[in-house]
N, C-alpha and C positions, 0 to 999 in steps of 0.2 A: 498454416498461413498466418494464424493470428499473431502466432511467439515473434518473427523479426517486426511486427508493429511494436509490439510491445516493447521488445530489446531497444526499441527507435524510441516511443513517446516514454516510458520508463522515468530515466533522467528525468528529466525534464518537468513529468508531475512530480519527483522527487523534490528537487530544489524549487516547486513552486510552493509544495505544503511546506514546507520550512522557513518560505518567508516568509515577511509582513501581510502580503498582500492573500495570505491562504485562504481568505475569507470566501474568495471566488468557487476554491473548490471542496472548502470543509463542509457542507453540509451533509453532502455523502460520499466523500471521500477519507481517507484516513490514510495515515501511512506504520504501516505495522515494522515492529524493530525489535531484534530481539538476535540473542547469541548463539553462535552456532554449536551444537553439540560435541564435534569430534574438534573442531580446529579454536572455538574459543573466540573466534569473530565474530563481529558486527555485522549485523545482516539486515536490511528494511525492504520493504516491496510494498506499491501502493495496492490500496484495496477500495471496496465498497462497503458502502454501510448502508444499514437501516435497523430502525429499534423501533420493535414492536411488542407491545403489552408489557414491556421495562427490559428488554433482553434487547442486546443489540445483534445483529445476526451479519456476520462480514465474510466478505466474497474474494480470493485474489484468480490470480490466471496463472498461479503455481500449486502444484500438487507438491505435498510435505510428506518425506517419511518417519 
């Protein structure tokens, strides 16, 4: 149930952390980016944050292999 929320609001926290205005959801959001192994693409997906005792510890709604 949760994945077509996500596939929906996705975008959307995308291009908000990348704008000016990310102030609203950087405190504990972030958006993770990083290359894809086999194809060599650009890949980002928003996450959660929190840092505790100096380690920051982040959350997404994707499982990586």
């Amino acid at each position: 149930m949760a994945e077509p929320l996500y596939r929906l609001v996705n975008p959307s926290v995308k291009l908000l952390l990348k704008s000016p205005p990310h102030g609203v959801m950087s405190s504990n959001t972030l958006l993770l980016e990083f290359t894809a192994r086999k194809s060599g693409g650009a890949l980002s997906t928003p996450g959660s944050c929190h840092i505790k005792d100096g380690a920051a510890h982040c959350f997404t709604n994707r499982g990586f292999e």
